[in-house]
C-alpha positions as CSV (number, residue, x, y, z in Angstrom):
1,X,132.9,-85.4,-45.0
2,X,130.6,-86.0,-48.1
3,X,129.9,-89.4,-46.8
4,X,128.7,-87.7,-43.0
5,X,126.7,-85.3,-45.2
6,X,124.9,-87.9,-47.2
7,X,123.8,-90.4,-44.3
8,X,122.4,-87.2,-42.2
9,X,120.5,-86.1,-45.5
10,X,119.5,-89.4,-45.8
11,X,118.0,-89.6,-42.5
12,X,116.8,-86.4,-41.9
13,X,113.3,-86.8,-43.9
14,X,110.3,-84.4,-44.4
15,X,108.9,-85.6,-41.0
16,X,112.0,-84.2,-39.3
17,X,111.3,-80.9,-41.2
18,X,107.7,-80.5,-40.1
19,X,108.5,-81.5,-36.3
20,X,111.4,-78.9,-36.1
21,X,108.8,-76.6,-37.9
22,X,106.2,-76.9,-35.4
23,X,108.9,-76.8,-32.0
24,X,109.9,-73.7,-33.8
25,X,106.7,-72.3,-34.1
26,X,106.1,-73.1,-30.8
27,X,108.8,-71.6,-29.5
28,X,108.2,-67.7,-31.6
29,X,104.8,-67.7,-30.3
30,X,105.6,-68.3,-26.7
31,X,108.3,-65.5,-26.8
32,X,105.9,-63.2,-28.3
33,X,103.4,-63.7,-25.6
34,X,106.3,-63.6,-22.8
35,X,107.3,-59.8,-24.0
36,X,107.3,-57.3,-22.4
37,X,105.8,-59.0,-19.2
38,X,106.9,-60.2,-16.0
39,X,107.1,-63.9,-17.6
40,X,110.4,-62.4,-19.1
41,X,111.8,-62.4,-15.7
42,X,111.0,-66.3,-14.8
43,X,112.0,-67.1,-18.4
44,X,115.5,-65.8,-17.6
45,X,115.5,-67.3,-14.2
46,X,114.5,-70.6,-15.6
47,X,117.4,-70.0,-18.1
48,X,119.8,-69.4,-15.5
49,X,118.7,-72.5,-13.0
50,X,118.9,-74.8,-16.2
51,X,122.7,-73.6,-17.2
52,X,123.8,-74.0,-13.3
53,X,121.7,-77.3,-13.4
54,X,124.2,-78.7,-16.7
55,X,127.6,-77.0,-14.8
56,X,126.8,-78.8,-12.1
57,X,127.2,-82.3,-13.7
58,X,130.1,-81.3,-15.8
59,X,132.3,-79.6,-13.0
60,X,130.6,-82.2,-10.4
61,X,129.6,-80.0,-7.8
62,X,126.7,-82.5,-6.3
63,X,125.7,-79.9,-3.5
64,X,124.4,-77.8,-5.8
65,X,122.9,-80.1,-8.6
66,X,121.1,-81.7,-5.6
67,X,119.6,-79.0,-4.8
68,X,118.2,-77.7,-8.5
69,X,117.0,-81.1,-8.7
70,X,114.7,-81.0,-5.3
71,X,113.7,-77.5,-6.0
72,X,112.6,-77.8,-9.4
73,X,109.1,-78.9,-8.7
74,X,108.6,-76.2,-6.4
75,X,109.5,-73.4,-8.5
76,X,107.0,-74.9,-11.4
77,X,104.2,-75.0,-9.1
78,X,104.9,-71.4,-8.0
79,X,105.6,-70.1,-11.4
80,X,101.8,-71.5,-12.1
81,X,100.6,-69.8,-9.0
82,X,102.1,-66.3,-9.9
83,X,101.6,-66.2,-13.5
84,X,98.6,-68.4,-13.7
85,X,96.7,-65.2,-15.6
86,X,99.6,-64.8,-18.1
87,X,99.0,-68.8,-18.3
88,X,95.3,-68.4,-19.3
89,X,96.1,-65.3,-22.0
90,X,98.5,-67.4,-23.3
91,X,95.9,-70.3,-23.6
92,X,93.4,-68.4,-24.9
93,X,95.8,-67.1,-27.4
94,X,96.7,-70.5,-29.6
95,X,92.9,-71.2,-28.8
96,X,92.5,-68.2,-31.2
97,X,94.9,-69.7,-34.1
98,X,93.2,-70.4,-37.3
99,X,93.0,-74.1,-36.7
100,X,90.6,-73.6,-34.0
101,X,88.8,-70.8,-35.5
102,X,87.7,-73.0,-38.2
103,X,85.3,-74.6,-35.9
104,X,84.1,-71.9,-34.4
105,X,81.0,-70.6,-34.8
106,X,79.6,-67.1,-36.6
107,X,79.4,-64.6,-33.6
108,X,77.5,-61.5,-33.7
109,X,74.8,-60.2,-36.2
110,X,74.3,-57.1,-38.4
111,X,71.4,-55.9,-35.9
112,X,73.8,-56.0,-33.1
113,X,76.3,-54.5,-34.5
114,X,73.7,-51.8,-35.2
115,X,72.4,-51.4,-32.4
116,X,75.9,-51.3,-30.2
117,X,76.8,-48.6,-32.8
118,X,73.5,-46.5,-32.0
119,X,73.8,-46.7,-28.3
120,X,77.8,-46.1,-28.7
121,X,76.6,-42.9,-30.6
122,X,73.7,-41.6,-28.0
123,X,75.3,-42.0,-25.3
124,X,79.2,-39.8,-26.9
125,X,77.0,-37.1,-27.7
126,X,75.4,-37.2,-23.8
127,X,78.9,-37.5,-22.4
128,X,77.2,-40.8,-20.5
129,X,80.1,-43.5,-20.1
130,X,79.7,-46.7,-20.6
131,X,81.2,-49.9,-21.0
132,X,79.9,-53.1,-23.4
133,X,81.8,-55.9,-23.6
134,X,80.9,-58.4,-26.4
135,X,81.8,-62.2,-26.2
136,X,83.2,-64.1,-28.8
137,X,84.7,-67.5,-28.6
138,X,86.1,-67.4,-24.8
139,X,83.2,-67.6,-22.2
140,X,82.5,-64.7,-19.8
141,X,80.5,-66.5,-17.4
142,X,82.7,-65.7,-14.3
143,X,82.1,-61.8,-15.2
144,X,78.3,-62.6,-16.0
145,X,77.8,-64.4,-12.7
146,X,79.4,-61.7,-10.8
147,X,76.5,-59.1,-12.5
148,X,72.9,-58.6,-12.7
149,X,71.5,-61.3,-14.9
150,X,69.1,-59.6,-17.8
151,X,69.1,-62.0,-20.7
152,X,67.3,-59.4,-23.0
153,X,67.7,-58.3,-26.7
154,X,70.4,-56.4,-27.4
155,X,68.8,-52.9,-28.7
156,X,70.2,-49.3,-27.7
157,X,67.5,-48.4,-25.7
158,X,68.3,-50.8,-23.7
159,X,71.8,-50.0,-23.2
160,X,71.2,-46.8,-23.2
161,X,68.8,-46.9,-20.1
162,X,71.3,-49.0,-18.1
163,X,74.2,-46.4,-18.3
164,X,71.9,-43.4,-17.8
165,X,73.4,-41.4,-14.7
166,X,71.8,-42.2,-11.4
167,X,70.6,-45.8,-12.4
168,X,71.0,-48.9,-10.4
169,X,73.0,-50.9,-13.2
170,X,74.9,-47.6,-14.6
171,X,78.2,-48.7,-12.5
172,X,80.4,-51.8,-14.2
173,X,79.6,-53.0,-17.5
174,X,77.2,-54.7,-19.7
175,X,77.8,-57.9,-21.1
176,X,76.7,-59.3,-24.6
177,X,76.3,-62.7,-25.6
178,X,75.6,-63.3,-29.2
179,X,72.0,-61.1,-29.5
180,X,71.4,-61.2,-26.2
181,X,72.8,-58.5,-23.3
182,X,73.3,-61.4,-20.8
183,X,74.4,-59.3,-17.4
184,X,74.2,-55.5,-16.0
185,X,76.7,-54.0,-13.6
186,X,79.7,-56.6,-14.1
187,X,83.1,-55.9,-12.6
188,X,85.8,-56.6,-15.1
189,X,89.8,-57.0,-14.0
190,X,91.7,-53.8,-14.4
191,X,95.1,-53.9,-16.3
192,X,98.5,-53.9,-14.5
193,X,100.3,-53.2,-17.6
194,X,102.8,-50.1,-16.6
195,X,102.7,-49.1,-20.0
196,X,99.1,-48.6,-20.6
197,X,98.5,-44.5,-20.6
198,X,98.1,-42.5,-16.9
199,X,95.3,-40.8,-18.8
200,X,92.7,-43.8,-18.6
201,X,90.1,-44.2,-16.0
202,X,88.9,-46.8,-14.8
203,X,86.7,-48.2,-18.2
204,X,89.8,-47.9,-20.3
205,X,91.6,-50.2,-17.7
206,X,88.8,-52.6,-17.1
207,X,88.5,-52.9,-21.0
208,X,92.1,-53.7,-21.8
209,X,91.8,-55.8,-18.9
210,X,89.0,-57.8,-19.5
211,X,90.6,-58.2,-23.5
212,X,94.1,-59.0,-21.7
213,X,92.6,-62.3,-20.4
214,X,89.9,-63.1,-23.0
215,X,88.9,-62.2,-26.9
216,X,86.1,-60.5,-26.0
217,X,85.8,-57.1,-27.5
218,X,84.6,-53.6,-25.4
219,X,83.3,-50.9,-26.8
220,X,84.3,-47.6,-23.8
221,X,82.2,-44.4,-23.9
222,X,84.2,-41.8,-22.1
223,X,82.3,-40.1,-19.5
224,X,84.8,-37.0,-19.4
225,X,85.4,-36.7,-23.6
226,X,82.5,-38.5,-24.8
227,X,84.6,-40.6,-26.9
228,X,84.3,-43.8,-28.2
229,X,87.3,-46.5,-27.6
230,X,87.6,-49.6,-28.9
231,X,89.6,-52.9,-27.0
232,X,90.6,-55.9,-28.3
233,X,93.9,-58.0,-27.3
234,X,95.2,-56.0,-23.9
235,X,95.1,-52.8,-26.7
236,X,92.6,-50.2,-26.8
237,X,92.0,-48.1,-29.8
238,X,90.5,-44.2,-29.2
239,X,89.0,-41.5,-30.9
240,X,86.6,-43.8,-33.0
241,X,84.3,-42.2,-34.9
242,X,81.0,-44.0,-35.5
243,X,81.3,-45.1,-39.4
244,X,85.2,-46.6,-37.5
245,X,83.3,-48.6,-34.9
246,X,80.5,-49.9,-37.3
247,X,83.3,-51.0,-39.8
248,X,85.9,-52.4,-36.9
249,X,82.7,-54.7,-35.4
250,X,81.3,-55.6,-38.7
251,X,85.0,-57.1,-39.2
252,X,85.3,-58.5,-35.6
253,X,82.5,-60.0,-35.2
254,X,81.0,-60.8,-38.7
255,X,83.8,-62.1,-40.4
256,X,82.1,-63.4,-43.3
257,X,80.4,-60.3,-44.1
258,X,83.1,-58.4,-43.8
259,X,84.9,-60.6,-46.7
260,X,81.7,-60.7,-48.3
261,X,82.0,-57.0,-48.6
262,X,85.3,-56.4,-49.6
263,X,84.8,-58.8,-52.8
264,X,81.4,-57.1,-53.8
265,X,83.7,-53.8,-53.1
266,X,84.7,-52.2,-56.8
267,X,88.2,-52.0,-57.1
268,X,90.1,-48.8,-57.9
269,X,92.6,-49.9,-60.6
């Protein structure tokens, strides 16, 4: 026994630590994307065709191992097909991991932020609704392209023209790239999540959406409330208050400001 317990301890070196490490890692990050959707479903199915695929060679029932074996490729390739926008959040997701983040460059700027905040603030008080999302490090061409190109400076007048009831851009939403509002009356995919709440219209849905599949973050005006909601991640945050969304894009999109900030920032103690 203590000899078995030496030669695997011998063997079993630091790179074996850091590959289990990484498979395991791996492995948590996938289940956490797969809960609580419908990917839970073809994860247990998969399960299941797997275990029937190993009792087949150990009870030798060659009918059935046969056919798991033939039908394999066609289940992966509809599994791709079905869940090919679970595929893409989850993607998107480990293309948001720190590694990659570190090569990513500075997105927004303080006059944006400012000026989204002064447009978010107009237009609660008017009870005008309005939807902006803001790209980050995921593209939203295929939304842009889909829109009314503009390619202007981002400033709240702006914004504030294009939602104005009655105007030809008010319906959809405005899209901002870096400083620039890039696209005017863009159609963004609405959320199938069941447990997203019956009292969202149809902002709130495109805006936890559009954040389901990308990083991008919107910024909803409530027509009805004149509230200000914030998404980010397939989750939307309500009941902002205007110092909360300044503060939440200042950390979302200026990082390094942010930080800055909270060192300068005296400490109570």
């Amino acid at each position: 026994m203590i000899d078995w317990a030496s030669t695997l301890l011998h063997r079993f070196g630091w790179w074996d630590l850091f590959d289990i490490a990484i498979v395991a890692a791996m492995i948590y990050e996938v289940l956490k994307l797969i809960r609580g959707t419908r990917a839970v479903q073809m994860a247990l199915g998969a399960g299941f065709l797997v275990a029937v695929f190993y009792v087949s060679r150990w009870g030798h029932l060659e009918t059935v191992n046969w056919l798991i074996r033939n039908i394999v490729g066609y289940v992966v390739f509809a599994g791709i097909v079905l869940f090919q926008s679970d595929i893409r959040r989850a993607l998107a997701h480990f293309g948001r991991t720190p590694f990659f983040s570190f090569f990513a460059r500075p997105a927004g700027a303080e006059e944006t932020i400012e000026q989204l905040t002064v447009a978010a603030s107009v237009m609660a008080s008017q009870r005008v609704g309005a939807i902006m999302a803001i790209e980050r490090e995921i593209g939203l061409r295929n939304y842009i392209e889909g829109g009314i190109p503009l390619d202007a400076t981002v400033t709240y007048d702006l914004l504030v023209s294009v939602f104005r009831p009655g105007a030809p851009l008010h319906d959809g939403a405005v899209i901002i790239q870096g400083d620039r509002v890039a696209a005017a009356a863009c159609f963004l995919p609405l959320t199938v999540n069941p447990s997203v709440s019956k009292g969202f219209g149809t902002r709130h849905r495109a805006a936890i959406g559009l954040t389901e599949e990308t990083d991008a973050v919107a910024i909803v005006v409530s027509e009805e409330t004149g509230g200000i909601s914030l998404a980010l991640d397939g989750h939307i945050e309500s009941g902002l208050g205007i110092d909360e969304l300044r503060t939440r894009l200042r950390a979302l999109l200026s990082p390094g400001r942010a930080a800055a900030e909270r060192e300068e920032r005296p400490s109570n103690d």
